[in-house]
N, C-alpha and C positions, 0 to 999 in steps of 0.2 A: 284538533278542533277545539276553540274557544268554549268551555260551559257557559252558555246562556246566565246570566243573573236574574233572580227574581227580583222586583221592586215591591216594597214593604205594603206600600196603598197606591193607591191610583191616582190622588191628587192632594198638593201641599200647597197651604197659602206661603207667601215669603211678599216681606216689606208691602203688605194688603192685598197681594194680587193673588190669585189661585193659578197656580200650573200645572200640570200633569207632570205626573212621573215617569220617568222614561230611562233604561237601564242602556248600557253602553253598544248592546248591536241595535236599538232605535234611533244613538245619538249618529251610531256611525253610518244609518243610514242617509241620514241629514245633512250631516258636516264632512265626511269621510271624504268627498271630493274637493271641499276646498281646496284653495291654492293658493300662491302668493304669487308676486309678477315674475317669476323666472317658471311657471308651472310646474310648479313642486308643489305637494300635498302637503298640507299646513298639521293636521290632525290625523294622529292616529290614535284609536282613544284606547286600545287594547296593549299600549308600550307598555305600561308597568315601570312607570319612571315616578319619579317626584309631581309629577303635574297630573297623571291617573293613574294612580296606584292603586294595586288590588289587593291589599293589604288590611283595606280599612274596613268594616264593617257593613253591610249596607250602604253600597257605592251608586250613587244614583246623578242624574242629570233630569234638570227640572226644562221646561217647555213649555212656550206661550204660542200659540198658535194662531194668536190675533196681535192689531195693534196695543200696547200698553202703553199707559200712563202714569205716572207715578210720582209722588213729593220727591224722595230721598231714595235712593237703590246704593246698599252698603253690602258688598257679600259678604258672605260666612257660606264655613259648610255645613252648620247644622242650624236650629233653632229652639229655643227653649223648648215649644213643644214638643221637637223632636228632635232629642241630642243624640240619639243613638246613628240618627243617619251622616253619611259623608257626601255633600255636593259638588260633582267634578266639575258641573260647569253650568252656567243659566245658557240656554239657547231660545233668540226670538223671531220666529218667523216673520212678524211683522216687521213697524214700525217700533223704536223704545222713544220716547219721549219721559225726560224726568226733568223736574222742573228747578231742584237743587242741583245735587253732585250726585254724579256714581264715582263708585268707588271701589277698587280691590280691597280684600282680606289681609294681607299683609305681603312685606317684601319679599320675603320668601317664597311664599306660597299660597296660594290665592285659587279659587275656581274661577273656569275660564269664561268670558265675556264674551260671544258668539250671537251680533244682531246682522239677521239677514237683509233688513230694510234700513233702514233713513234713522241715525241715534239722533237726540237733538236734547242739549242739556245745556245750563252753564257754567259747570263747572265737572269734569271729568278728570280720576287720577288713577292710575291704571299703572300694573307691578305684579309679581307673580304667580304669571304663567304666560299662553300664548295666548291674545285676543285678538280677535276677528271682527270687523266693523264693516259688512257688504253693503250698505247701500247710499254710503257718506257719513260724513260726523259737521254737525253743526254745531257750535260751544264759544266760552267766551276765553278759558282756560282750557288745556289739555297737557296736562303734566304725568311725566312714568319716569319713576324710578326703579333702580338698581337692574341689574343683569339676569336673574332672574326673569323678567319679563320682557316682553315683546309683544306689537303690535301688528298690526295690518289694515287700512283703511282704504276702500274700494270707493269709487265715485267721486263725488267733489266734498273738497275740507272748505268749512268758513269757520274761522277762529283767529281772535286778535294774537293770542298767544299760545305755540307748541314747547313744551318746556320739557325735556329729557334731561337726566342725569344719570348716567351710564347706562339705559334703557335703549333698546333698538324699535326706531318708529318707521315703517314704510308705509306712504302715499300714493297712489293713484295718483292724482292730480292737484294743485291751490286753486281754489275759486276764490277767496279772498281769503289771504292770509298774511298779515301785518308783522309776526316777528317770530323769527327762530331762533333755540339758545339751548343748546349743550352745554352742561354744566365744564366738561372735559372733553374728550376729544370728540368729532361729529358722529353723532349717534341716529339722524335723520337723517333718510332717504327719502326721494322723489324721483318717479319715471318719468322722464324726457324723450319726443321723438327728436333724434340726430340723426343725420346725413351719414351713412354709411361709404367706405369708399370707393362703391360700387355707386352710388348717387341712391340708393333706395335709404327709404327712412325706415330705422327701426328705432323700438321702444329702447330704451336699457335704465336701468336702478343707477343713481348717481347718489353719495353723499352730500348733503348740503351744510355748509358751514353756517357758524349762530350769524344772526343778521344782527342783534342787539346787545349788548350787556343788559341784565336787568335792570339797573336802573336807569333803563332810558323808559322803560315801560310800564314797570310796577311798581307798586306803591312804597314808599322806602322804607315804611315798618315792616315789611315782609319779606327784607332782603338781610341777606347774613354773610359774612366769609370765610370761603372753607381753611382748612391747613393749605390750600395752593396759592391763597388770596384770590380764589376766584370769588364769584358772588355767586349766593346758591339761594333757594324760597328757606326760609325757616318756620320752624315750624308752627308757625301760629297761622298759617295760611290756610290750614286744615281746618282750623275753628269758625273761620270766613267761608270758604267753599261748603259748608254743612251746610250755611243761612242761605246759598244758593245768591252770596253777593259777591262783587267783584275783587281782586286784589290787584287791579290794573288803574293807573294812574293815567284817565284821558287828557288831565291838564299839560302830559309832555309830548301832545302832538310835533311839537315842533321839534324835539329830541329823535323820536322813532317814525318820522317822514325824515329825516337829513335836511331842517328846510333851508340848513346855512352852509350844508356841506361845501358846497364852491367856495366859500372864502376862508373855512378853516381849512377845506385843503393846499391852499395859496400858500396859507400860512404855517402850514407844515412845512412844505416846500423853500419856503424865506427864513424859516429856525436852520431849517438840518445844510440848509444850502452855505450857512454862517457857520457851521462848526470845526473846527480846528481838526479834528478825526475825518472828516471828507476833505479837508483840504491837503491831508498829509497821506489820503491811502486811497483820496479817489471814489471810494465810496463808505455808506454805514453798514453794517454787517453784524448779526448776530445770530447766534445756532443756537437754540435753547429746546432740548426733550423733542428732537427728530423734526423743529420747526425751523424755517428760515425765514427773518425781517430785513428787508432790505431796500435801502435807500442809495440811489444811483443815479448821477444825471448823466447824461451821454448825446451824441448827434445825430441824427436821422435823414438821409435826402439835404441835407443843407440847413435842416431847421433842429432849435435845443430843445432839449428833452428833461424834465426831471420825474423820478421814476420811484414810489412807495411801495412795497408790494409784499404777501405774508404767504409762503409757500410752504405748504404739510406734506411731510411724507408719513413715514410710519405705516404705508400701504394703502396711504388716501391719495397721493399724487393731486394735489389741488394746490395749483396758484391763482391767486386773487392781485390783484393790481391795478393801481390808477397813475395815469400818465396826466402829465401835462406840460403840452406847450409851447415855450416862452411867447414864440414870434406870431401865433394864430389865437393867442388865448384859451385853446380850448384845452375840455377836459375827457380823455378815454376811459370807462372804467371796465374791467375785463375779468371776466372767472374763465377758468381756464381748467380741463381735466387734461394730464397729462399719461404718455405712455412708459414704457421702461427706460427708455432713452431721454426722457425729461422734454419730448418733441409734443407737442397739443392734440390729442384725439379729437377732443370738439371745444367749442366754447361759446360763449354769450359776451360777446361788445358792445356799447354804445356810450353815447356819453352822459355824464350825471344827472341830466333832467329825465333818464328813460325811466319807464313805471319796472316794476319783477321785482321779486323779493332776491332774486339773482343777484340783483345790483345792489342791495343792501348787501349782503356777505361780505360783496368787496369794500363798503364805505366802511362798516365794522373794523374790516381788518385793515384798514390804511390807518382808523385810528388807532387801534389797538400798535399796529405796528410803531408809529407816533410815539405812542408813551413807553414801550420798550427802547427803545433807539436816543431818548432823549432821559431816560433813567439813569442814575445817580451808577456812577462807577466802584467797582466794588476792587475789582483786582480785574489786569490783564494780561494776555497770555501775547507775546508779542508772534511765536514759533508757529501759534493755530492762531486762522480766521474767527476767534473767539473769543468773547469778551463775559467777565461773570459782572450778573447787575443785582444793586437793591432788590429783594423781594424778587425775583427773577432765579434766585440759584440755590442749586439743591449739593452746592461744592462744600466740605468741610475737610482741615487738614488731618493728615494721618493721626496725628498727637492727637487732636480733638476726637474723631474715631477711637482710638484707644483707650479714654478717658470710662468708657463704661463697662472695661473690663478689668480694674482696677488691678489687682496684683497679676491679674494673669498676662501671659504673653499672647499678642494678637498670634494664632496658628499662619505660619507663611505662607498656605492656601490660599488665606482669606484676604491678605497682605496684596499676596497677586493679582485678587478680585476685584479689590480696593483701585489699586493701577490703571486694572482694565477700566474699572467705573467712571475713574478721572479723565481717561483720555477719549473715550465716547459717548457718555454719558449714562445718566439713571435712565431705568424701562427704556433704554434702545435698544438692548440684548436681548432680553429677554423679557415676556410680556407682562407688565407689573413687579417686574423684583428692581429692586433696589436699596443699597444698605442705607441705614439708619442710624441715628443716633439716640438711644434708652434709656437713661441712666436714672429715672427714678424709679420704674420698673411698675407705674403706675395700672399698668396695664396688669402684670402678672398678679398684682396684690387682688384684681377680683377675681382671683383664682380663690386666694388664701393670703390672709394679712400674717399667715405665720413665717416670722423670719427665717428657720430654715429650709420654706419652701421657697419662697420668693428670691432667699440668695442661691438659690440652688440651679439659676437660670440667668442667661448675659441674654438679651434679645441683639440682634447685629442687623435685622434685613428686615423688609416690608415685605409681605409673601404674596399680597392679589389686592385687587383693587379695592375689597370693602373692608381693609382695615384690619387682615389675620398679618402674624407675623412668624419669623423663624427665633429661632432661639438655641445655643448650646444648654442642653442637659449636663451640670458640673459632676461627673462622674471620678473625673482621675486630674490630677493639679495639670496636665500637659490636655490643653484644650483638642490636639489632636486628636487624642483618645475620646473624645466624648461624640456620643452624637446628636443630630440635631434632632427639634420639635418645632412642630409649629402648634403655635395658641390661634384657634379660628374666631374669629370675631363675633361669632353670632354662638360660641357651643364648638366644644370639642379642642381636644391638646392629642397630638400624636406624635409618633415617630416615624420620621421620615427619612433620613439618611443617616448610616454609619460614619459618616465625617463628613470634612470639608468636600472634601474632592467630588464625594459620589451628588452633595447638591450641587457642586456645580454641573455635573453631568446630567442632573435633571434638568436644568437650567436650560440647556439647548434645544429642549423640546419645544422651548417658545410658549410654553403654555403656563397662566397663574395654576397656581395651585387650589383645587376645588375642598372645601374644610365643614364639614357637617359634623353630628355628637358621635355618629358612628364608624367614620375614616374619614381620611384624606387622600387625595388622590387629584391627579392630572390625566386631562381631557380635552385632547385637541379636536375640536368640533372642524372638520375639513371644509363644512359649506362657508364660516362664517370668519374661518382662521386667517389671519393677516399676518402674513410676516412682519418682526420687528428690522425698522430701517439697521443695524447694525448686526442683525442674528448672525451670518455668514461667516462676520468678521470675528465676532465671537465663536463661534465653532471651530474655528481655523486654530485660534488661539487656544482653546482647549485640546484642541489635538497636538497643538506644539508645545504648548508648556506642560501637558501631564498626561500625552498618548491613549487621550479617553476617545472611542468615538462619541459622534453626536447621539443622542436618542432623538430615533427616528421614529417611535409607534409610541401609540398611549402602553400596550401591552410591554413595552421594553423601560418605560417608566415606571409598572408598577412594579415587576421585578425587584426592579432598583430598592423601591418603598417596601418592599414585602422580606427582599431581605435582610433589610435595617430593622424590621419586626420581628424577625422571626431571633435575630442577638438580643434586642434592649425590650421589646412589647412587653414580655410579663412583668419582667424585672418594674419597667416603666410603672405600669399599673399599678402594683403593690405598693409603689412609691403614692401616686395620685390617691389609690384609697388609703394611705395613712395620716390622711389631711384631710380626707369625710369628701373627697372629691369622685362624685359618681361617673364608671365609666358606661361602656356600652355589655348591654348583657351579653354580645356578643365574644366580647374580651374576658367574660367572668368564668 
């Protein structure tokens, strides 16, 4: 049985308001039954993970029990007057109305945002931990960042703009919602009732692809581009949503309504249909990081057809495409969820004048498709359906690969890795790894700007999405001998494999790598895990080039990790504290 917590007093003001204090079996009387649309229980507030940890000193959950109002709502989990406490989460039985922004604490880790009634703000940015929004959200912005965080919003959305960057957002339903945009891959959900094939309608969670690029919608000082050349909000956006003022650009109605769609897509259609590459192969084709762009005309019933269309796998199964034509003039635009067999489970048609934010995804991706297909040639592969373009490829040759490991020889491991990477691609094996190229090593120098620490490391691979990387430890001249680390992005350098071979056999676990100041480790979360479109093909391959099996458990990953610590950990350490490099007390 759980020990009860006492709470310190009985009521704390926070951002003007006064709440009652309320300790974790009153919150989990409240919350505990949440759920999300698959009716799974959203909160458990007794885990003892990263999001309620019982660790902290005076662990408390604050509560409004009426409607609130409020300027500005910034968390934190404590407050000048009271730093000694830790806030797991604000929960509001009412209504929240704030007349600026709410905001999480940071991207890591944040107390959690739990409004039972109606939010209504205009400007909301939300990031670590899981928030709950039951009785709608109305806003003019709603942007969440990084993986750490997640959403849930019950009732009806009105908002010009939902902005995610690697943040998972689930909807209920749009009541008026103007534009959607994942920074990377679809990080937004929406429940649709679909026709089941029994004719009965059920509910089901669908990905929605971005409807816009930013700058069809936001103000162009407050657009930036990432290392993918995607466009991402930068961060002076933050300085704006404080004022509780907009950073959306209404003068580009006619940008994010499509009002001219019909005739640039004609005119898509009249470029790609002139190109020397469709006149010699029939159609345009290009495979980039588990996506396919595809332009194709073909014949139907007697009438021509030409055909643009952007289909994701990676475990989204979503083709988008717009048809048109010749002999009727018309235009079909069509999203499409498909099944294992690549055959359409359901879908939404009609043609370009229909209202839905549905039909936006696919004008998006016809254009988006457009400027891939029509991009400057880099090199082609005549043997694969595959072409590398300007700004589009993440290809580099062998030579140029080896270039940042200067005297050393590339280990034939990693030579093999290399192979595999070229002939399927980056993050289609496995989720987030991909090798790199490091050579000023700008990264390890904010480790230590001493040059024998800094040469004492080749970085080779990207190790998860926000930015940690792997790296050899130079232990012995024969790179085989050494084993690897990874540098975490946010804190923390560890040891993770005894060689090549053993990361690549983490690798099959499909899982990034998780990197906090105290370990590192792999966690494959089964509600949320997606297979990489290539995983298969890679396990196959590691079973036949180095008779590794695949790692099938998190438990058979850490293994892996623990026995790579239990050779290099102290040795490592003593290394890290002889450069004033703080480990974990853990490790001391």
């Amino acid at each position: 049985m759980i020990k009860e917590e006492k709470v310190p007093f009985e009521t704390m003001v926070f951002s003007g308001i006064t709440f009652k204090v309320i300790n974790r079996h009153e919150a989990h009387n409240i919350i505990g039954d949440l759920t999300d649309f698959n009716n799974q229980k959203i909160y458990n507030v007794f885990e003892d993970t990263w999001r309620f940890p019982d660790y902290e000193e005076n662990p408390i959950f604050l509560l409004a029990e009426n409607d609130v109002e409020m300027d500005l709502f910034e968390m934190d989990f404590s407050t000048e007057e009271h730093p000694d406490i830790f806030i797991l989460g604000f929960i509001f039985k009412g209504n929240l109305t704030v007349s600026k922004l709410i905001s999480s604490y940071d991207t890591d880790n944040s107390p959690a945002l739990i409004v039972l009634g109606k939010t209504t703000t205009v400007n909301i940015n939300l990031f670590g931990s899981v928030h709950y929004l039951g009785g709608g959200l109305q806003c003019d912005t709603l942007a969440g960042e990084y993986n750490h965080g997640e959403l849930f919003v019950k009732g009806d959305l009105t908002a010009w703009l939902i902005y995610s960057d690697d943040m998972l957002f689930h909807f209920e339903r749009f009541t008026d919602v103007q534009a959607i945009i994942s920074a990377n891959r679809p990080d937004v959900l929406i429940c649709s009732n679909v026709q089941d094939t029994d004719g009965s309608i059920i509910t089901v969670e669908n990905y929605l692809p971005s409807t816009h690029k930013l700058s069809d919608i936001v103000e162009d000082s407050f657009i930036e581009n990432s290392d993918y050349n995607e466009e991402i909000l930068g961060n002076n956006y933050l300085d704006v949503f404080k004022e509780g003022l907009s950073i959306l650009d209404y003068d580009k109605k006619e940008k994010y309504m499509y009002a001219d769609f019909r005739n640039q897509f004609i005119n898509m259609v009249e470029v790609l249909s002139e190109t020397e590459e469709l006149k010699e192969n029939g159609k345009i084709v290009r495979h980039i990081s588990g996506t396919t762009y595809l332009f194709i005309p073909f014949d139907y019933e007697g009438k021509k057809y030409s055909q643009i269309s952007e289909e994701i796998s990676n475990g989204f199964n979503i083709r988008m495409r717009a048809l048109w034509c010749h002999e009727d003039q018309e235009i079909m635009i069509i999203l499409e969820y498909l099944d294992e067999n690549g055959d359409p489970k359901y879908q939404w048609m009609n043609d370009e004048n229909a209202p839905g934010i549905e039909f936006f995804c696919v004008k998006n991706a016809v254009m988006k498709t457009f400027e891939i297909l029509t991009a400057e040639v880099v090199e082609e592969d005549d043997e694969e359906d595959e072409t590398e373009y300007a700004d589009y490829s993440n290809r580099f040759s062998l030579e140029e690969y080896a270039s940042q490991f200067g005297n050393y020889k590339l280990p034939e491991d990693l030579v093999k890795l290399y192979e595999f990477e070229q002939e399927y691609g980056v993050e289609t094996y496995s989720e987030c790894f991909g090798l790199t190229i490091t050579d000023d090593k700008t990264g390890i120098k904010t480790w230590s700007e001493e040059k024998e620490f800094y040469n004492s490391f080749i970085e080779f691979a990207g190790a998860n999405g926000s930015g940690s990387s792997y790296a050899y430890w130079i232990i012995d001249n024969d790179l085989n001998n050494c084993p690897i680390v990874v540098f975490g992005d946010e804190g923390g350098v560890h040891v993770v494999a005894e060689n090549t071979q053993k990361l690549i056999q983490l690798l099959t676990l499909d899982t990034e790598i998780s990197v906090d100041f105290d370990k590192a480790y792999f966690y494959q979360d089964e509600e949320y895990y997606e297979e990489s479109e290539n995983r298969e093909e890679f396990r196959e391959w590691v079973k036949e080039e180095f008779n590794l099996n695949a790692v099938e458990t998190n438990e058979e990953a850490d293994e892996i990790v623990e026995e790579a610590q239990r050779k290099y950990k102290e040795k490592f350490n003593d290394f890290l504290v002889k450069f004033g490099i703080e480990i974990s007390e853990e490790d001391e």
